[in-house]
VOVO-970981 format. One record per residue: y negated, x, z negated of N, C-alpha, C in turn. Coordinates in steps of 0.05 Angstrom, whole numbers. Example, Ala and Ser with C-alpha at 12.3 -4.5 7.8 and 13.67 -1.06 7.14 Angstrom:
2
> n_Y  n_X  n_Z  ca_Y  ca_X  ca_Z  c_Y  c_X  c_Z
> 114  264  -156  90  246  -156  66  264  -156
> 45  257  -142  21  273  -143  -1  258  -157
END
This chain:
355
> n_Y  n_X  n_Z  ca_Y  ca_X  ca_Z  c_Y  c_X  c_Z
> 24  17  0  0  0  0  -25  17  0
> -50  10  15  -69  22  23  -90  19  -13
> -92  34  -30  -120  32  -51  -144  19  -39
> -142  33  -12  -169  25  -5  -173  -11  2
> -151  -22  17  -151  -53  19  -156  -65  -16
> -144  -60  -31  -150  -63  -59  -170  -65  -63
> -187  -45  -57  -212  -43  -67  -232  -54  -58
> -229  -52  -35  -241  -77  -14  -244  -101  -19
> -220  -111  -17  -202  -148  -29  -228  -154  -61
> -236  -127  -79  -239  -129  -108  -264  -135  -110
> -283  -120  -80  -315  -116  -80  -327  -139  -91
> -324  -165  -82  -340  -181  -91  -333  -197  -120
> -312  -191  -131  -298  -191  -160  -318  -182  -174
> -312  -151  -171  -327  -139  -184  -355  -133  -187
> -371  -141  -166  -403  -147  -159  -413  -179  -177
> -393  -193  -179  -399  -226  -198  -396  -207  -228
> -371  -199  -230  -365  -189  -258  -398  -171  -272
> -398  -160  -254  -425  -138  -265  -448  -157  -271
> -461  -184  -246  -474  -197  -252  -473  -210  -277
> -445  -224  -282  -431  -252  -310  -447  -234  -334
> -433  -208  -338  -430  -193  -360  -469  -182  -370
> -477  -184  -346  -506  -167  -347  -502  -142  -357
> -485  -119  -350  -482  -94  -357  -508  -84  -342
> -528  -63  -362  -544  -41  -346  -536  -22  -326
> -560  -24  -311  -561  -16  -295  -591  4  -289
> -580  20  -272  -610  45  -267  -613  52  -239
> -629  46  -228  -632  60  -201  -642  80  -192
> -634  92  -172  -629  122  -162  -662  110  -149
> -657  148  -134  -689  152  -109  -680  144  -90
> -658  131  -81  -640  122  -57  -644  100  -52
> -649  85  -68  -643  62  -82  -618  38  -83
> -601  57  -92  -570  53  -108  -575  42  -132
> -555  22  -141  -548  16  -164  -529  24  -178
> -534  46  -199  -512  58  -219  -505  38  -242
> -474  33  -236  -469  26  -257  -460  44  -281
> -465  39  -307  -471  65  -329  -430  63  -336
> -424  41  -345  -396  47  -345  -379  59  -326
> -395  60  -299  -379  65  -271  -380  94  -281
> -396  109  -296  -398  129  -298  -379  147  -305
> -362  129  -338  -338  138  -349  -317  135  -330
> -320  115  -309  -291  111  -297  -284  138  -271
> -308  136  -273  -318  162  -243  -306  194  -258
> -310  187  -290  -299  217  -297  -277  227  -305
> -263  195  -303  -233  188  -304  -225  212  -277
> -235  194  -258  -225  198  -231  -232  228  -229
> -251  244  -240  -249  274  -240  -236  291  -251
> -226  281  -277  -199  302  -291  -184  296  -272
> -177  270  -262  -143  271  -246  -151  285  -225
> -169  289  -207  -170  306  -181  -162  337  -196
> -182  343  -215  -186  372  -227  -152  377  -237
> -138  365  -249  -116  369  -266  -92  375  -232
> -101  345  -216  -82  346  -203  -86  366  -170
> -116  378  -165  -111  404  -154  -90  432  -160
> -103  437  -188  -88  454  -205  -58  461  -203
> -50  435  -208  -16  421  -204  -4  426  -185
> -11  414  -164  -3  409  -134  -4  442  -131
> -28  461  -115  -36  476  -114  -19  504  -123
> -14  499  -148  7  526  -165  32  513  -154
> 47  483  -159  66  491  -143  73  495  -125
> 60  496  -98  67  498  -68  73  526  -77
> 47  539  -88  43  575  -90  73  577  -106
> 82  568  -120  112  572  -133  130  573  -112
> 135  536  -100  152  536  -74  151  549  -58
> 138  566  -48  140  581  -18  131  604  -29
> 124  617  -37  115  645  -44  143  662  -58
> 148  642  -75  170  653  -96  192  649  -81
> 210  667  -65  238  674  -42  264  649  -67
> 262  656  -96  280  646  -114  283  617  -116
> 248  609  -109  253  586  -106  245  572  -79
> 251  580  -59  249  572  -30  273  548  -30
> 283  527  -50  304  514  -41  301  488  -30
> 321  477  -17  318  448  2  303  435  -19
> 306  430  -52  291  409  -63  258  415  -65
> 259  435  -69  229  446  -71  215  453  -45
> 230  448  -22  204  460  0  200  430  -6
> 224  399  0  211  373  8  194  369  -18
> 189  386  -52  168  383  -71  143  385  -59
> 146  409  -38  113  427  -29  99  415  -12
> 126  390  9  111  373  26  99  350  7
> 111  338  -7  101  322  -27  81  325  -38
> 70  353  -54  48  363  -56  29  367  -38
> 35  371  -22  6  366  10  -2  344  6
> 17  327  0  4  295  6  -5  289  -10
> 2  301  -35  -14  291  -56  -38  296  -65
> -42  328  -46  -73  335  -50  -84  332  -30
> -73  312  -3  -90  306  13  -104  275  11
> -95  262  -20  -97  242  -32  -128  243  -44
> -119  264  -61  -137  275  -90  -161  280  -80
> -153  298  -63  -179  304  -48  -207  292  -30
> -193  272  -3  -204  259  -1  -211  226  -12
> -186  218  -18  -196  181  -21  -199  180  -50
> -194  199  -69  -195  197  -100  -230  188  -103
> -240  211  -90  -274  211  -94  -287  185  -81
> -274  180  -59  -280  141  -46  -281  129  -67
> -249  133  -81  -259  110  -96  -268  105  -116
> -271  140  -139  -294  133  -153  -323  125  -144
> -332  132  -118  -361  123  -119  -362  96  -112
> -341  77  -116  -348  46  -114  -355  34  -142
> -349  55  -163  -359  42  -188  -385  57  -193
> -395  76  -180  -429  85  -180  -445  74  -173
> -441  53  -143  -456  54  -126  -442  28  -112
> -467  7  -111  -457  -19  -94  -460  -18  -66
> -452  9  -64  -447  -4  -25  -437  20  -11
> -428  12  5  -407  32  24  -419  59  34
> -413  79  25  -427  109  21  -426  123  53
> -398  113  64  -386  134  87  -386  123  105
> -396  100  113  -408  96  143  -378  77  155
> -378  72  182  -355  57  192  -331  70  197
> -343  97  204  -314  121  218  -300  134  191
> -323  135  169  -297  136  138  -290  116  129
> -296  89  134  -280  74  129  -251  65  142
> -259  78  162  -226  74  181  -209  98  180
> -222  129  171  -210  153  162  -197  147  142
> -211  145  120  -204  139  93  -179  126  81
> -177  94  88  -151  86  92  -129  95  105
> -133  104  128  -115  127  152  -100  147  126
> -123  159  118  -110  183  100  -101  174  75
> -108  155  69  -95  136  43  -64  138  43
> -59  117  67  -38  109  72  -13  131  79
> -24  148  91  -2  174  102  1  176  85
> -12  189  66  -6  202  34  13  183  20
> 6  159  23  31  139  -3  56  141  23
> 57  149  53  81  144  55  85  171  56
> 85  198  61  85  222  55  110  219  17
> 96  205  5  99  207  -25  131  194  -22
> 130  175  -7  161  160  -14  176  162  0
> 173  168  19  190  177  36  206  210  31
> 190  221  26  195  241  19  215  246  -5
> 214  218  -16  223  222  -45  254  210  -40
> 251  194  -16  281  176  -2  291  206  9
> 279  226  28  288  243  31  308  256  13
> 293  269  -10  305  285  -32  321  268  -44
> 330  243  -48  356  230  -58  373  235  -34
> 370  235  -6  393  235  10  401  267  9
> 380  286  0  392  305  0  415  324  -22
> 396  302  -49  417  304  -70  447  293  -69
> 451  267  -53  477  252  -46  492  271  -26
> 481  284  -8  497  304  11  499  315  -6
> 481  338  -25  503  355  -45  515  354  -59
> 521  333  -73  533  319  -96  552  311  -92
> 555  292  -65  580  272  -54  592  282  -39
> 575  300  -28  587  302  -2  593  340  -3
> 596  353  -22  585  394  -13  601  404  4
> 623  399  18  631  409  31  623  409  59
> 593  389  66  595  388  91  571  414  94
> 560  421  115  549  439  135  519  431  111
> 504  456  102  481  465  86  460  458  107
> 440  445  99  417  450  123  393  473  121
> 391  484  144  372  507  149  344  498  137
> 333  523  136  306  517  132  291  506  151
> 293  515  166  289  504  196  282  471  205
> 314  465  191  323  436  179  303  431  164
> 301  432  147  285  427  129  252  415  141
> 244  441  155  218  431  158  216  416  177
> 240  410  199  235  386  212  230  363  205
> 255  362  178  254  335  165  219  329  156
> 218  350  136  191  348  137  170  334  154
> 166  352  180  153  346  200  146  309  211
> 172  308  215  183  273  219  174  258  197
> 177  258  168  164  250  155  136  243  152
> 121  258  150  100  253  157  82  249  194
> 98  254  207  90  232  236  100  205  227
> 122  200  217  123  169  206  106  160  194
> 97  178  171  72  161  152  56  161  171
> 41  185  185  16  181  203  18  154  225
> 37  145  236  41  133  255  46  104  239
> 53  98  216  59  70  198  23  70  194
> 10  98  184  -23  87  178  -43  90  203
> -33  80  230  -51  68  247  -58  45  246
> -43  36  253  -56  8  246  -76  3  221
> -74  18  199  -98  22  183  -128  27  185
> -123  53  215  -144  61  212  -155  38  235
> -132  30  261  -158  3  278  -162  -19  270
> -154  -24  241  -170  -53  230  -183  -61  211
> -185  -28  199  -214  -33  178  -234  -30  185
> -254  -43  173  -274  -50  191  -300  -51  166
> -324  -46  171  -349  -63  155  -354  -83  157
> -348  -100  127  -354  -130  125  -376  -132  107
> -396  -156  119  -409  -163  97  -404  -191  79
> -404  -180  51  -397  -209  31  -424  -213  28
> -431  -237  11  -443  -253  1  -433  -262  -30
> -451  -260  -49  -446  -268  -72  -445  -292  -79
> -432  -313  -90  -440  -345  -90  -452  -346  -110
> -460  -327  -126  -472  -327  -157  -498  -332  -153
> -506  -307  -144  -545  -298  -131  -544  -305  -104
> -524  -306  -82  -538  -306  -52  -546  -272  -45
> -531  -251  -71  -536  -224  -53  -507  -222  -41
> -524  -202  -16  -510  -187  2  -497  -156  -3
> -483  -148  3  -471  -118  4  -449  -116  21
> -448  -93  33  -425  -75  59  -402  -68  43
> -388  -76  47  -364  -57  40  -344  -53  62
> -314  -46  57  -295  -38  77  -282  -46  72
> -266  -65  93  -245  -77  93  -220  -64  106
> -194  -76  101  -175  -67  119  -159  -87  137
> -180  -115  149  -164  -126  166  -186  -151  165
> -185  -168  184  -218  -183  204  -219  -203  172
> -243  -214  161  -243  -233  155  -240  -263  161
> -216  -271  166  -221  -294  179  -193  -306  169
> -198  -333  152  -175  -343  140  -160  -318  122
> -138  -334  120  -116  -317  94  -91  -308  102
> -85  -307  126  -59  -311  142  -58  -262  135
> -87  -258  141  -83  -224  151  -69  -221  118
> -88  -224  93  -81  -212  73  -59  -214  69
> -46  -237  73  -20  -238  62  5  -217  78
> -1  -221  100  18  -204  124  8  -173  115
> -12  -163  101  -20  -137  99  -9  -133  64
> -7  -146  55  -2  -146  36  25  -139  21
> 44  -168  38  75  -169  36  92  -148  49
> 74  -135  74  87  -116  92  90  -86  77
> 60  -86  63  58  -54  48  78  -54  28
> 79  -79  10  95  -79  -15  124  -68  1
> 138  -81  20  162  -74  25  165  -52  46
> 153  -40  55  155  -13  79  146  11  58
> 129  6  39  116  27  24  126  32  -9
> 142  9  -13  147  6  -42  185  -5  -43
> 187  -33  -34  216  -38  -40  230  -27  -25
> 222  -32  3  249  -17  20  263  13  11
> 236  30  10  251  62  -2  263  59  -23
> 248  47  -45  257  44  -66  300  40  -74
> 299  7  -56  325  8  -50  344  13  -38
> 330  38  -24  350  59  -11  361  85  -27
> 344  93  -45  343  112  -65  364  97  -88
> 363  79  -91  377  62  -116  410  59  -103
> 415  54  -73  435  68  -56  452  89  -62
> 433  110  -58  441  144  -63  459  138  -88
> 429  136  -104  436  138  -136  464  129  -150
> 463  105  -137  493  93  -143  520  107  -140
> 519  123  -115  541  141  -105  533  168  -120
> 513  171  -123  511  203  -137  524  197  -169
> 518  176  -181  528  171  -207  563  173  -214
> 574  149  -195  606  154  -189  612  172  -177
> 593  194  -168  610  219  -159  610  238  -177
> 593  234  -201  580  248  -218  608  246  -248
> 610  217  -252  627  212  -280  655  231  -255
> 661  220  -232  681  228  -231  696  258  -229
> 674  269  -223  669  308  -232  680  314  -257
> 659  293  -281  661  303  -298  687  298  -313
> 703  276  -304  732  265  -315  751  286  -301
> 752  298  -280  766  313  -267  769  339  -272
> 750  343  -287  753  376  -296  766  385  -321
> 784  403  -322  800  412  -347  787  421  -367
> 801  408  -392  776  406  -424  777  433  -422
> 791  458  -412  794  482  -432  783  506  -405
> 766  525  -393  771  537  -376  754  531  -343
> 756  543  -328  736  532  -301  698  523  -311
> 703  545  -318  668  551  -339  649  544  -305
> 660  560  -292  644  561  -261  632  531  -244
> 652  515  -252  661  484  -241  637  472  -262
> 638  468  -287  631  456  -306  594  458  -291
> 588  490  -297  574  495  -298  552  489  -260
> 573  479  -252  563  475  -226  558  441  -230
> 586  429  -236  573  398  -240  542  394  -260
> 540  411  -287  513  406  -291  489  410  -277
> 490  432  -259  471  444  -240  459  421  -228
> 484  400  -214  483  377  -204  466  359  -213
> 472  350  -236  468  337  -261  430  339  -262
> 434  364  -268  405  365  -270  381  361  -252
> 386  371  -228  381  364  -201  376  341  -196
> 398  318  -201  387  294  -195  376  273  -219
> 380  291  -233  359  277  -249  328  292  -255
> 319  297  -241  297  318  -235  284  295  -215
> 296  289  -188  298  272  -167  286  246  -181
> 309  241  -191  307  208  -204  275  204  -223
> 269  228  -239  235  225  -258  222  209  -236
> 224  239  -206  199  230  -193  201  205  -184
> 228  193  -180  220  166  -160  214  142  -182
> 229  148  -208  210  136  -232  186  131  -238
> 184  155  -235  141  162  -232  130  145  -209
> 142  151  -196  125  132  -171  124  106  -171
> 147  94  -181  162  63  -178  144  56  -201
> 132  68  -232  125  62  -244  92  60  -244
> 82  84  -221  53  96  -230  36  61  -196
> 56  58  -176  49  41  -154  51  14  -165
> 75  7  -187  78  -19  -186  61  -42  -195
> 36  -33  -206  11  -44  -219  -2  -53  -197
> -6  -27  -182  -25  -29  -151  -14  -51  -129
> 7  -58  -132  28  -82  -113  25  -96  -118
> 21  -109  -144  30  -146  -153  3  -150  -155
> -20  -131  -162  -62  -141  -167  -60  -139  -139
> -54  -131  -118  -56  -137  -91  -51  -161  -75
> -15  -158  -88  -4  -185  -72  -20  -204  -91
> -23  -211  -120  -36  -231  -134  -66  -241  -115
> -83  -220  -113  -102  -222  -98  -101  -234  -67
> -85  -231  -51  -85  -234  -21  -67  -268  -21
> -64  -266  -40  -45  -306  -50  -60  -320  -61
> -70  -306  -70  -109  -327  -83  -122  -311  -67
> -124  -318  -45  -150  -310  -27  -181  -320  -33
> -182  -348  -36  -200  -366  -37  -207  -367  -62
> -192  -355  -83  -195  -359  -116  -209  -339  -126
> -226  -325  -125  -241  -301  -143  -235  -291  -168
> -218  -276  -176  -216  -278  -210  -235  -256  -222
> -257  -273  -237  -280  -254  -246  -278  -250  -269
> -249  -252  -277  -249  -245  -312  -248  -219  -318
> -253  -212  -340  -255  -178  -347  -228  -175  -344
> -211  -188  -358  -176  -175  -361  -174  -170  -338
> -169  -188  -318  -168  -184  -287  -183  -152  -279
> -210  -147  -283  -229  -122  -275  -206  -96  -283
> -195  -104  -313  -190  -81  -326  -159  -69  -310
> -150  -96  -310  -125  -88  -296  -119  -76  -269
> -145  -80  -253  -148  -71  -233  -157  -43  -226
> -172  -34  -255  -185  -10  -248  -161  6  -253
> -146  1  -288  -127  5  -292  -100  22  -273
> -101  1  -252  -78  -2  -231  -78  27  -218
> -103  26  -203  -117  40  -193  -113  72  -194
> -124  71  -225  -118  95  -236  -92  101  -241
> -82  98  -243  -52  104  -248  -38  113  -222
> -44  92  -204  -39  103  -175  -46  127  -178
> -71  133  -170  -85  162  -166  -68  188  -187
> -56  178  -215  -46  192  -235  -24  206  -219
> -2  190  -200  17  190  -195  17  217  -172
> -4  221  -172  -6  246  -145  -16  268  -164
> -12  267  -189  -20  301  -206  -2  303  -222
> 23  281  -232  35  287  -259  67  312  -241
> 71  301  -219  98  307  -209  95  344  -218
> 78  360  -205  88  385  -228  84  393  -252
> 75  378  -265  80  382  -292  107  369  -301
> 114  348  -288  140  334  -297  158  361  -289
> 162  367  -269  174  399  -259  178  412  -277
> 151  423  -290  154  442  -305  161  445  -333
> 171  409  -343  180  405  -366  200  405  -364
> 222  395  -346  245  400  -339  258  422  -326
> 252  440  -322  262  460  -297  244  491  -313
> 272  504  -334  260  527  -344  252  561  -320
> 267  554  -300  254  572  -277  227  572  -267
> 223  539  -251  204  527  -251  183  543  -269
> 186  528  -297  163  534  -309  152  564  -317
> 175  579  -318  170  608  -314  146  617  -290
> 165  613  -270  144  630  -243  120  606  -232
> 119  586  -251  95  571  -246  68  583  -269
> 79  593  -293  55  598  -307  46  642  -291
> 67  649  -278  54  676  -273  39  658  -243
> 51  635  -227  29  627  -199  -4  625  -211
> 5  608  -236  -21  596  -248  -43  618  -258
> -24  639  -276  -45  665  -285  -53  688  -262
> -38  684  -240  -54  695  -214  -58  720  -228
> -38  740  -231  -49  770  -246  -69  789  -222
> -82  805  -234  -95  824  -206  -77  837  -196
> -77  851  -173  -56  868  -159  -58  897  -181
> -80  907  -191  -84  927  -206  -63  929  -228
> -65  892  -247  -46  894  -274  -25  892  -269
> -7  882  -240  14  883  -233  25  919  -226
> 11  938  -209  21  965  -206  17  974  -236
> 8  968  -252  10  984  -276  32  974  -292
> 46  951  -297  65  933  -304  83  949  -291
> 85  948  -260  110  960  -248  122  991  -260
> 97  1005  -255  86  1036  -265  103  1039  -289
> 90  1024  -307  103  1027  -334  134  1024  -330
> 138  1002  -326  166  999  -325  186  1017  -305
> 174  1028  -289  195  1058  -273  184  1082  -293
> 163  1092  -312  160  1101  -326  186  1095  -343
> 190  1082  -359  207  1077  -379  238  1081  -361
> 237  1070  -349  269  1066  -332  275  1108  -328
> 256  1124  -314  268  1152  -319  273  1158  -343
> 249  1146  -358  252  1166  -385  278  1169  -399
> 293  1138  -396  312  1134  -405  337  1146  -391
END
């Protein structure tokens, strides 16, 4: 599902809400209207970019830099991480400045960018994540068949995201600048939509379609895997002799852990999106109904954020689970100089003759 149709669908919600409540307000030399609470929510939205640069960022530099950990699960982590800082980066800051500022900042061509890059990114995120369960079920269920190359790998990759890019066209040719009308005052304001205003027939079809291409379908394809990874999993573990075959044991947990590494993230996701689906679909089924209540506001901003959360927590979840991981992620993160590294080395062939 697109944040940005959300937010869109919310503009004139939340333009009544600010009026009902009479929250202050101050105006710029532009002459913008700041809202003063938009302020706190705007700085929400800047730890999660700041936290989730950081994140993303150190682990690619982990995944691909570090040869140890070049593996099938972690290159499809590093594609995951692109998308997630091609999230953070651009549409995070969109959508804090809708609670600064009542009107559409980026013109018509970022409003049709914006969603475009919205949308790649949430399908970049789940798809990717359907990926890495099918790749856990080949090694789990299946290890004896043929390893895939790296090669492999970044095709899959590749394809992945031409799917997402090619599922968020249609995004980018039907959002459009709409103007609402307030029924409160009779004011006007621009915002961006993601599909013509006219009747209720689009929201719903934009609505029902994201929830299931972007949310259930992967979802219960992964829940698929999962199923066979589990019964292939008890049955490892019933098959192996109580006394001896340390090698075996120690390979079924390898397993073990792996896919449940897999399973957080699609947790995370199933959990950090599923707010952002139902204030959507709720919204696009009351088309004609406005809900200007605060609970409604809160839930929505709420939603929102959490979405956005869901593109900075995945390496840190990493690095609570995965003691390698978290090793060669805190030397990516402390970035030593080349200087304190030859003297580290130095020392240490120092000591190695002496001995």
């Amino acid at each position: 599902m697109s944040l940005d149709a959300s937010a869109a669908l919310s503009a004139e919600d939340q333009h009544l809400l600010f009026v009902n409540v009479t929250l202050e307000s101050i105006a710029t030399q532009n002459g913008y209207n700041i809202w003063l609470p938009g302020v706190g929510i705007a700085a929400v939205y800047g730890l999660i970019i700041t936290v989730g640069l950081v994140g993303n960022v150190t682990l690619m530099k982990t995944c691909l830099l570090v040869k140890s950990m070049r593996t099938v699960p972690n290159l499809f982590l590093s594609s995951l991480a692109l998308g997630d800082l091609l999230l953070l980066v651009t549409c995070a800051p969109v959508d804090a400045s809708r609670y600064l500022v009542d009107e559409w900042l980026f013109g018509r061509v970022g409003c049709k960018l914006i969603p475009f890059i919205q949308l790649t990114s949430v399908g970049v995120s789940v798809f990717t994540l359907t990926a890495l369960s099918a790749d856990r079920y080949k090694a789990i269920v299946k290890p004896l068949d043929l390893q895939t190359s790296t090669v492999g790998i970044c095709v899959r990759a590749a394809a992945i995201w031409l799917l997402s890019v090619s599922l968020a066209i249609p995004e980018a040719v039907f959002s459009d600048l709409h103007t609402y009308t307030t029924s409160h005052t009779n004011e006007t304001f621009v915002t961006c939509g993601p599909y013509p205003q006219a009747g209720d027939l689009h929201p719903k079809i934009h609505s029902t379609a994201s929830f299931i291409i972007f949310y259930v379908g992967p979802l219960l394809i992964i829940s698929v895997y999962y199923v066979f990874i589990a019964r292939s999993l008890m049955r490892s573990s019933k098959d192996l002799p109580e006394e001896g075959h340390q090698h075996l044991k120690k390979q079924v947990s390898s397993r073990k852990r792996l896919a449940k590494t897999v399973l957080v993230f699609v947790g995370l996701f199933a959990v950090c999106w599923l707010p952002s689906h139902i204030i959507y679909l709720y919204r696009s089924y009351h088309y004609n109904q406005v809900d200007t209540s605060l609970g409604h506001f809160i839930g929505s901003v709420s939603a929102r954020i959490l979405a956005f959360t869901n593109s900075c927590v995945n390496p840190f979840a990493l690095y609570l689970m995965s003691k390698s991981f978290s090793k060669h992620f805190n030397r990516q993160l402390l970035c030593c100089h080349p200087e304190q590294r030859l003297r580290s080395q130095s020392s240490r062939s120092t000591n190695i003759t002496s001995v």
